[in-house]
C-alpha positions as CSV (number, residue, x, y, z in Angstrom):
1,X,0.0,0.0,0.0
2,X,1.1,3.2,-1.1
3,X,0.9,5.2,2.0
4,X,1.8,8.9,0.8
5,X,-1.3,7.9,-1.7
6,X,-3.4,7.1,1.2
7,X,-2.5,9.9,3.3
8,X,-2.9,12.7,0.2
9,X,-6.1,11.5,-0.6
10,X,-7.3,11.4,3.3
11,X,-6.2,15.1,3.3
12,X,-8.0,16.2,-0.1
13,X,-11.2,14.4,1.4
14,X,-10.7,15.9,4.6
15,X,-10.5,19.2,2.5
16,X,-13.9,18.5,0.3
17,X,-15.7,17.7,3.8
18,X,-15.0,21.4,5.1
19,X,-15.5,23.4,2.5
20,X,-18.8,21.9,2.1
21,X,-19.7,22.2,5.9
22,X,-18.4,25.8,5.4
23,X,-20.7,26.5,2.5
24,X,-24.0,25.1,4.2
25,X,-22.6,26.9,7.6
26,X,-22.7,30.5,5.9
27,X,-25.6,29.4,3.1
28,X,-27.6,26.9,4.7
29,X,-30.9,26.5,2.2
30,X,-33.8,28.7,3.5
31,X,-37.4,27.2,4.4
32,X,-40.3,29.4,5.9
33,X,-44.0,28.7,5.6
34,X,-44.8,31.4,3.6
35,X,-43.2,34.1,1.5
36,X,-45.6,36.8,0.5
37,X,-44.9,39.1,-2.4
38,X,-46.1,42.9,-1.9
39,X,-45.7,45.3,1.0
40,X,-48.6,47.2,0.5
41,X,-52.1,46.9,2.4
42,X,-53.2,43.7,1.0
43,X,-49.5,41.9,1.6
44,X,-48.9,43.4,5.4
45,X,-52.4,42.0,6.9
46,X,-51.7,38.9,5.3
47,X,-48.3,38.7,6.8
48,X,-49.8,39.7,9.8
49,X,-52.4,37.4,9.8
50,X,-50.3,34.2,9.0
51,X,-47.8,35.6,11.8
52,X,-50.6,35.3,14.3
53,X,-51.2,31.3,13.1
54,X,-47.9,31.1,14.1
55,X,-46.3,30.9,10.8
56,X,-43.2,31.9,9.4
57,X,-43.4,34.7,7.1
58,X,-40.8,36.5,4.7
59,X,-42.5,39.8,2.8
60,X,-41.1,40.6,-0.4
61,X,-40.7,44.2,-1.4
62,X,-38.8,45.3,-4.7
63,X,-39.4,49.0,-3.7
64,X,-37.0,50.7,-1.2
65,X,-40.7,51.4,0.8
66,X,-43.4,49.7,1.5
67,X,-47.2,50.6,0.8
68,X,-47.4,50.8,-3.0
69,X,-50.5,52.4,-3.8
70,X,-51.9,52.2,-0.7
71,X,-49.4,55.2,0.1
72,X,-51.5,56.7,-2.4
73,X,-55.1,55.9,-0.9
74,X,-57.4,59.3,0.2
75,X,-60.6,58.7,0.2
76,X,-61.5,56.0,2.5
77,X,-62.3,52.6,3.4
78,X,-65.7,50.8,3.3
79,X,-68.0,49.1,6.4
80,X,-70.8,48.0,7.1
81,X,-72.9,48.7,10.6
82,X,-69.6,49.9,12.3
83,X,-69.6,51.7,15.4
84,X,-68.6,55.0,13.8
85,X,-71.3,54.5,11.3
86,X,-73.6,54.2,14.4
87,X,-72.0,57.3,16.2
88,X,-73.4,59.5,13.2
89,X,-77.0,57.7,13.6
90,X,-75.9,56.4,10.1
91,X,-78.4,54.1,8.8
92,X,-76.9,50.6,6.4
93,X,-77.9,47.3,5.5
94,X,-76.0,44.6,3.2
95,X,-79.3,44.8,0.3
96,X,-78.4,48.4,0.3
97,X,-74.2,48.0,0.2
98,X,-74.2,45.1,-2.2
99,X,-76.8,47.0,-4.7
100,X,-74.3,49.9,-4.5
101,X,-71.4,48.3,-5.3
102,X,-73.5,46.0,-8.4
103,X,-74.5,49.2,-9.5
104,X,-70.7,50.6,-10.1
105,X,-69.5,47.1,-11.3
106,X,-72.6,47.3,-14.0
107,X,-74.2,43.7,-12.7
108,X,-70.6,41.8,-13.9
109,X,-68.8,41.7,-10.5
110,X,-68.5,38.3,-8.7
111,X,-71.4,37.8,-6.3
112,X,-70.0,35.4,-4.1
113,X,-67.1,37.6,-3.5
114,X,-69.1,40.7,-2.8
115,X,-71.2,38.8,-0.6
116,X,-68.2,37.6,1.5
117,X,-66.2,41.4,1.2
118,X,-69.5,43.1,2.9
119,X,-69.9,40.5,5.1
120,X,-66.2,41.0,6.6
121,X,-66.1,44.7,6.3
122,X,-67.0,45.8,9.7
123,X,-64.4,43.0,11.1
124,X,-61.9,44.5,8.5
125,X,-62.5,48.1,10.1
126,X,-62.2,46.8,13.3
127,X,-59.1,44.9,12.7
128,X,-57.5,47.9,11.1
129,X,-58.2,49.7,14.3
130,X,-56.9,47.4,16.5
131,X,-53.5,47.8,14.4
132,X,-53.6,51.8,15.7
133,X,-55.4,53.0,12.4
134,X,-57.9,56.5,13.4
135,X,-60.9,55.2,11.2
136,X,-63.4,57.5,13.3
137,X,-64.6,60.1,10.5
138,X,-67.3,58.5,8.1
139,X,-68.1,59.8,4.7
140,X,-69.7,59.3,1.4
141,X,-68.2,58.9,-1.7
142,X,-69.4,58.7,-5.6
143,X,-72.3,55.9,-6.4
144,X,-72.7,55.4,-2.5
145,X,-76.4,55.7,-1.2
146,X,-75.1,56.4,2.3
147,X,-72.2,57.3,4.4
148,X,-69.5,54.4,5.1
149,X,-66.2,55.3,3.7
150,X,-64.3,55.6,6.6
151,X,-61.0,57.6,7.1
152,X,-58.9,59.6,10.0
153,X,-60.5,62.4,11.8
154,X,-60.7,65.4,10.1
155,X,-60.8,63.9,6.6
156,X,-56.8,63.2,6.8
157,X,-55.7,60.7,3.9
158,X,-56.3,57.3,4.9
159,X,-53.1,55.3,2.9
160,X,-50.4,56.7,4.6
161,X,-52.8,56.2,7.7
162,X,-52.8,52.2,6.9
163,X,-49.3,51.9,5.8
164,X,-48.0,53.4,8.9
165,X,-49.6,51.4,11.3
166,X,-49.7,48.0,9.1
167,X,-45.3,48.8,8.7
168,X,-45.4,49.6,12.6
169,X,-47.1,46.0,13.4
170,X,-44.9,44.2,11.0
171,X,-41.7,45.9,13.2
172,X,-43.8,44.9,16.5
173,X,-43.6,41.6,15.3
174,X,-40.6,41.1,14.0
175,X,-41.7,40.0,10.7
176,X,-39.0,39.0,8.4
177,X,-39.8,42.1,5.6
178,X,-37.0,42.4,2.9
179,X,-37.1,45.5,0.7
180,X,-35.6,46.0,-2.9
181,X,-36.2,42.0,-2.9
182,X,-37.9,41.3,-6.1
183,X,-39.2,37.9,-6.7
184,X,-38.7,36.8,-10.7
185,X,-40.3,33.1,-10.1
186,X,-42.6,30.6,-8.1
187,X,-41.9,27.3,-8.3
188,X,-43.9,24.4,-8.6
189,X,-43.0,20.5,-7.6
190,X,-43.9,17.5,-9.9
191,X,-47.0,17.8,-8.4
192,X,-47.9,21.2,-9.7
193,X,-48.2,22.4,-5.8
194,X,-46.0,25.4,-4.9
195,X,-42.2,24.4,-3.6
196,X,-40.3,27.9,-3.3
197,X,-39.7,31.1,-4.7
198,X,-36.8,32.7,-6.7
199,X,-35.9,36.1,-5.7
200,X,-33.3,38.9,-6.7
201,X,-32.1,41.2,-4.0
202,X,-30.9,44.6,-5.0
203,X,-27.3,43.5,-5.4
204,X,-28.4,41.2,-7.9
205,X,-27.9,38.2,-6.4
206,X,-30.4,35.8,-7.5
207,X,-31.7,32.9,-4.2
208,X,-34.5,30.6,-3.6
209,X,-36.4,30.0,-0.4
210,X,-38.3,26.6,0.1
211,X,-41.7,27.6,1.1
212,X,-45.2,25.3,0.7
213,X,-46.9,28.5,0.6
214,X,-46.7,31.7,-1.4
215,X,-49.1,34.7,-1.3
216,X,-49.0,37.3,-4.5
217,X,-50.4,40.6,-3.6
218,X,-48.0,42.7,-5.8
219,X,-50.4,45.0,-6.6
220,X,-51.9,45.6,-10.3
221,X,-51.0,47.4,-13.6
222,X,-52.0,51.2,-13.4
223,X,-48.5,52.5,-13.2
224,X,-47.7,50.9,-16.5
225,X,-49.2,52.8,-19.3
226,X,-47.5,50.3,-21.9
227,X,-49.3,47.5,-20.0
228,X,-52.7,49.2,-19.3
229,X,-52.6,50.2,-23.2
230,X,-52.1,46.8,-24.7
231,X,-55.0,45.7,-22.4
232,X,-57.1,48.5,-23.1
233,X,-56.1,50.6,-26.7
234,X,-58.6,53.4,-25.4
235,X,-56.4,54.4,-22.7
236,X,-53.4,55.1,-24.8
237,X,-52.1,58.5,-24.0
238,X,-53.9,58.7,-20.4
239,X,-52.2,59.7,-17.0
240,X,-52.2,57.2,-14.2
241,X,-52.7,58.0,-10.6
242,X,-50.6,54.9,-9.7
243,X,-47.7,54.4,-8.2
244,X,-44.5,53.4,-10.1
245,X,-43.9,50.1,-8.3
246,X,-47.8,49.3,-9.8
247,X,-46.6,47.3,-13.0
248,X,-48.5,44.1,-12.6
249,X,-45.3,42.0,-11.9
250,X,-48.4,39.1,-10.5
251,X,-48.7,38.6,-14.9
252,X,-45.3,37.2,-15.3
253,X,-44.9,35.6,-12.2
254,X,-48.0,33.4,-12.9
255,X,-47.9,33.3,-17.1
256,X,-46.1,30.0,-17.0
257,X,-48.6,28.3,-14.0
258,X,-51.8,28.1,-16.2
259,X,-53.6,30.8,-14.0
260,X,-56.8,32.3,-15.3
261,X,-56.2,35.7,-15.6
262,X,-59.8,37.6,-15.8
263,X,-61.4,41.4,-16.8
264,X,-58.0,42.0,-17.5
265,X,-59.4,45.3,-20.2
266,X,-61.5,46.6,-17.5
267,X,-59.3,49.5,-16.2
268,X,-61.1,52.1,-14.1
269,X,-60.4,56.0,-14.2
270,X,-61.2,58.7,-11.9
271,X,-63.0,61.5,-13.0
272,X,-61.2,64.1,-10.9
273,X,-57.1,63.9,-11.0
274,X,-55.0,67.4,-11.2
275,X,-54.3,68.3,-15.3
276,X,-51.0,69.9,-14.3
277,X,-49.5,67.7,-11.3
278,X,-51.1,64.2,-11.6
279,X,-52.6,64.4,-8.3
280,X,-55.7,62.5,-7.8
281,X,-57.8,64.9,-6.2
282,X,-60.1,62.9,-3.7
283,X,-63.6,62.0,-4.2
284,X,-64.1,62.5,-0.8
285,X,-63.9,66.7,-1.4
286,X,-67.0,65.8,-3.9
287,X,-68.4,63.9,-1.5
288,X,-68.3,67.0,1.1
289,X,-70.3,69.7,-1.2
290,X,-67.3,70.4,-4.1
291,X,-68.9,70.9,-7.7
292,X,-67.8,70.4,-10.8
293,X,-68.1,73.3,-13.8
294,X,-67.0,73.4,-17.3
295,X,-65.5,76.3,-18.9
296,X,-68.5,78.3,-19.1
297,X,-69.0,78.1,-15.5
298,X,-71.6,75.5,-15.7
299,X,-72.4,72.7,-13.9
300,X,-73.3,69.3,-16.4
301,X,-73.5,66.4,-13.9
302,X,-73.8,64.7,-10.8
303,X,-70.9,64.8,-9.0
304,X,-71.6,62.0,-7.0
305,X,-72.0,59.6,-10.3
306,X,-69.9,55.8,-10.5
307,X,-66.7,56.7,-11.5
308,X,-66.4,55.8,-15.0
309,X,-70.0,57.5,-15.8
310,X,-68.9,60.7,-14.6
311,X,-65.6,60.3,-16.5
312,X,-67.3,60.1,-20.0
313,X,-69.0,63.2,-18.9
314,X,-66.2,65.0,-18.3
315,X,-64.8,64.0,-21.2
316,X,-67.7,65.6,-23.1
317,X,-66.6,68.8,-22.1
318,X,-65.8,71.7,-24.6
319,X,-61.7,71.2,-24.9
320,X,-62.2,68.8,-21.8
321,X,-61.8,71.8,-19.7
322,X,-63.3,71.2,-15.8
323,X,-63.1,72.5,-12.9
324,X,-63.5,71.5,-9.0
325,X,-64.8,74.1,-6.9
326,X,-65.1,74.2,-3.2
327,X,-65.1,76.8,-0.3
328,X,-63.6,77.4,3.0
329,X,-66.0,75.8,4.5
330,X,-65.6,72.3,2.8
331,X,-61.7,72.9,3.3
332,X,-62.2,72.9,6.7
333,X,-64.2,69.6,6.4
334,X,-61.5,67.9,4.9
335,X,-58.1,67.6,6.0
336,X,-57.0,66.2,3.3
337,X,-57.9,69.2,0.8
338,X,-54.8,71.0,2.6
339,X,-52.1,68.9,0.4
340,X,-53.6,70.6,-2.6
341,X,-53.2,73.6,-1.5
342,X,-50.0,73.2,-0.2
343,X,-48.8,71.7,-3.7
344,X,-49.6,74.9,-5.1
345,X,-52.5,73.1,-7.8
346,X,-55.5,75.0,-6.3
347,X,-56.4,78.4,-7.7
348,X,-57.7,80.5,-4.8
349,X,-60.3,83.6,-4.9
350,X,-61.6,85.8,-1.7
351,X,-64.9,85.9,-3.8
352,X,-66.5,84.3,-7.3
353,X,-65.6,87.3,-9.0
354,X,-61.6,87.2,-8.5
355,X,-61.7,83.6,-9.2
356,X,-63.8,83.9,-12.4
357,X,-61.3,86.0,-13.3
358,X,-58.6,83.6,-12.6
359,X,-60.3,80.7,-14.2
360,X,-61.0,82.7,-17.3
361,X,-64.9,81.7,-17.1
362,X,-67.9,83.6,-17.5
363,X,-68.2,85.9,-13.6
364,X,-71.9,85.9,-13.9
365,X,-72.7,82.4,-15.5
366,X,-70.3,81.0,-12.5
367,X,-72.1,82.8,-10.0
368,X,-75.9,81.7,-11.1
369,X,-74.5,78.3,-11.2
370,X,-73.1,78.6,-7.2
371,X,-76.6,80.4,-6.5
372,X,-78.5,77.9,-8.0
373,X,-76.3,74.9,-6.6
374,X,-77.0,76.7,-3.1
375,X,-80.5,76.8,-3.3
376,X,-80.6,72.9,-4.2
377,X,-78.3,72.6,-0.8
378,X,-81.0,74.1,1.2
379,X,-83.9,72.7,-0.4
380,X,-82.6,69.2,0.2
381,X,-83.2,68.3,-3.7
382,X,-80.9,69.1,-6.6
383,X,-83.2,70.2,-9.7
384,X,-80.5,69.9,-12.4
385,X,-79.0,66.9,-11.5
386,X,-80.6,64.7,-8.9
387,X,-78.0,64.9,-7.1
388,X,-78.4,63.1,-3.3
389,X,-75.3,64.0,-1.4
390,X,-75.9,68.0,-0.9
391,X,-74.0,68.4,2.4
392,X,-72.3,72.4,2.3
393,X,-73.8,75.8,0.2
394,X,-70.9,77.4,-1.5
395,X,-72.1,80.9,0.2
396,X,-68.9,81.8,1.8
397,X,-65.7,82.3,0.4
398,X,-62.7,82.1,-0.4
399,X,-63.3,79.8,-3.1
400,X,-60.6,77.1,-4.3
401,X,-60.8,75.8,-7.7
402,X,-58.4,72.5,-9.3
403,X,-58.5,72.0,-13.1
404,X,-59.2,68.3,-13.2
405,X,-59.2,65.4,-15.8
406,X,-59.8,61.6,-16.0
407,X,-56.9,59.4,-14.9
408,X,-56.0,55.4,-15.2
409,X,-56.9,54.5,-11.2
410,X,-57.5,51.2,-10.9
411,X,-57.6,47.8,-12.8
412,X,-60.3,45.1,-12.0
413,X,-58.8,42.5,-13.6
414,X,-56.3,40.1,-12.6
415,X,-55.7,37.0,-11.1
416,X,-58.8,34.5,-10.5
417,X,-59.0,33.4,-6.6
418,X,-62.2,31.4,-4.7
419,X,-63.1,32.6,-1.8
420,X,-60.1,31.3,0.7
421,X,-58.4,33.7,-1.6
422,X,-56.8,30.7,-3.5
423,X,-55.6,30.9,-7.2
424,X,-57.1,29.2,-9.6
425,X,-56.0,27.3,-12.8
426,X,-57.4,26.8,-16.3
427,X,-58.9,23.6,-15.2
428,X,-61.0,25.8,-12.5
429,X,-59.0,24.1,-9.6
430,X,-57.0,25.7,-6.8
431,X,-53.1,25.9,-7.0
432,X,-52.0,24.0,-4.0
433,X,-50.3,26.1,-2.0
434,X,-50.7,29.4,-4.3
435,X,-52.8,32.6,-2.7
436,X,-53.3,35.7,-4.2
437,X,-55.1,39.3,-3.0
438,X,-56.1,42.8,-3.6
439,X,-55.1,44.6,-6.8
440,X,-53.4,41.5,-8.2
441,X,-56.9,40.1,-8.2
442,X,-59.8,40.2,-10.8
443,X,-63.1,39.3,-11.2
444,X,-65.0,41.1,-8.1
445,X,-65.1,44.5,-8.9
446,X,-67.0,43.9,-12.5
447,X,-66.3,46.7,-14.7
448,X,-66.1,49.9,-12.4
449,X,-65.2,49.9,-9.1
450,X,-67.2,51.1,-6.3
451,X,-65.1,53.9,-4.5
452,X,-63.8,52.7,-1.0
453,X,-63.9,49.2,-1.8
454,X,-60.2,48.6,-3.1
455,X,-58.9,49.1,0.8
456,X,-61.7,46.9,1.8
457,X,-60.6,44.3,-0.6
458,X,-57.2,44.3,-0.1
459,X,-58.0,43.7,3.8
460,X,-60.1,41.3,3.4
461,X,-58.9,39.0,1.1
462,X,-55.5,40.1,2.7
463,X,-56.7,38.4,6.0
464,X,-58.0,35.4,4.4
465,X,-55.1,34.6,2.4
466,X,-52.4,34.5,5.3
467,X,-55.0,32.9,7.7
468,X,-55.9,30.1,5.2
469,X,-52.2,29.0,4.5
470,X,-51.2,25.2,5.5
């Protein structure tokens, strides 16, 4: 026996042996129960959710930030028979919600879902305030017959309100939440059930995690005008109110998983977004007594109308020219009005005559129209328009005025889910192990969204996701 042979090859083995221990010591191969991709509203309450089932969670983030659009959020979020509801003597019912929110979708959205979404949304409003979320101001918004779009005393901007608390809890917890992580793949077994996820971090470095269980809630499509125009060719040259990060990464992840993608063309715009800035200017400021006139100083709608109704009309206008007018006294109704005119997009007047003058329309066919609008107000009934929200006259100045014009807001479509928020294949079977919720989501919105309800939905289906995990 050679025994310098022996003795080499004992030392090369020897060698092999540590370098692999030393590799799995510094890289051992990842396994968590769940890796959810999406910080924003609908991502967080999962994570928190599965947390509390005592499951280990990463959240994926490829921004710097979390939130998304929810960041974005001003108007509100919908419930039903809530205690603030019943603090303003507000009277609801599910018949009444439901027909609402069919109304807006135009009789396509997914009953089942709607069903299940009203029937959670005082538990959602409830849960949010247990997080530390102020929800104690009620409002209406457009295509609502009553009051239940809730938001933070004062009328302050609900998103930043959510994300706060939501990012807050996540810290509390000590939630495993990786920023500028972007995940480029899920992973199936043999099986077709989900096995892991692929991710790049912001170095570039490309990693798996083993996980049984992945929830996508990366938000939708807005923010990409190249993918909101090949999905609907009459939006080509609109503005978006959407985030950046809103690029409907969920439609690669899942084109090579046979997921039924659905309403994928119905993209919603709102009717009142800033011409100049981009600023979505919130529906709540309608809901609160603002008007819209054209450039003859005329009002031509109901400013409470569904969304996309009320777009079309604005659209009608001579050289699409419309304004938003409010007063003091609805300023001081709405916290959130004060960002507007902070951003220096409002046009101010002490009196209708100076901002006539400043809006370039007719003084005296602006002032008939305020009268007018002011004698519906105290008359409880709106004789041009039928209009049933008539909260604040416009007596008093100064007067504020934002030129406004439709915006790309929000996309129904998206990925197909049942109601334990699971996704669903081509075959119309769940994915094992494959969740999916909020704006990544299609199908239960129909083919306008009801304002309030994209919070609600992202909460709800949020919850159900990351508590219906294995």
């Amino acid at each position: 026996m050679n025994v310098k042979k022996v003795f080499t090859g004992f030392v090369i083995l020897m060698a092999v042996i540590l370098v692999a221990s030393f590799s799995l010591l510094i890289s051992p191969p990842e396994t968590v129960d769940v890796v959810i991709i999406g910080a924003g509203a609908s991502g967080m309450a999962a994570a928190i959710e599965a947390n509390g089932f005592g499951h280990k969670v990463v959240i994926l983030e490829k921004m710097p930030y979390v939130g998304g659009n929810t960041l974005r959020a001003t108007a509100g979020i919908n419930g039903l028979n809530t205690p603030q509801q019943s603090a303003f003597n507000i009277e609801d019912d599910e018949t009444l919600f439901k027909q609402d929110i069919f109304e807006s979708g135009h009789d396509s959205n997914n009953e089942v879902m709607i069903d299940l979404m009203v029937k959670e949304s005082a538990q959602a409003i409830s849960w949010l305030t247990l997080q530390g979320v102020d929800l104690q101001d009620v409002g209406i918004l457009a295509g609502h017959s009553v009051a239940r779009t809730h938001r933070p005393s004062g009328g302050k901007p609900v998103g930043r309100a959510v994300v706060e608390a939501l990012y807050a809890k996540l810290i509390e917890l000590d939630i495993d939440l990786r920023t500028e992580h972007k995940a480029i793949e899920i992973v199936l077994d043999t099986a077709g059930a989900v096995s892991g996820v692929k991710i790049e971090d912001k170095s570039g470095k490309v990693y798996h995690i083993n996980t049984r269980n992945v929830i996508i809630a990366t938000g939708g499509f807005g923010g990409s005008p190249e993918t909101f125009v090949y999905y609907n060719q009459k939006l080509k040259g609109y503005a978006t109110t959407n985030s950046p990060s809103a690029t409907g990464d969920f439609i690669t992840l899942v084109e090579q998983l046979n997921v039924q993608l659905v309403d994928m063309g119905y993209i919603q715009t709102h009717p009142t977004v800033s011409t100049d800035y981009g600023m979505l200017i919130t529906e709540a400021l309608r809901g609160n007594g603002g008007i819209l006139v054209n450039n003859s100083g005329m009002r031509f709608a109901d400013e409470m109308k569904n969304r996309d109704v009320l777009s079309a009309d604005l659209l009608a206008q001579d050289n699409k020219e419309v304004y938003l007018i409010f007063n003091e006294e609805i300023r001081r109704s709405l916290a959130a009005s004060d960002d507007y005119i902070d951003m220096n997009i409002v046009i101010e007047g002490d009196d209708l005559s100076t901002l006539a003058t400043r809006l370039r329309i007719d003084q005296l066919q602006l002032e008939a129209t305020i009268m007018a609008y002011n004698s519906y107000v105290e008359n409880g009934f709106d004789e041009a328009f039928n209009r049933k929200s008539l909260k604040y006259t416009l007596e008093q100045g100064p007067y504020y005025a934002v030129a406004v014009v439709p915006a790309v807001h929000y996309c129904m479509g998206g990925i197909l889910i049942d109601s334990h928020a699971r996704v669903i294949d081509d075959t119309g079977n769940p994915i094992t192990g494959l969740y999916a919720s909020g704006e990544a989501t299609g199908g239960i919105h129909g083919l306008n969204r009801l304002g309030g309800n994209s919070l609600l939905d992202a909460i709800v289906f949020g919850r159900i996701a990351g508590r219906n995990i294995k």
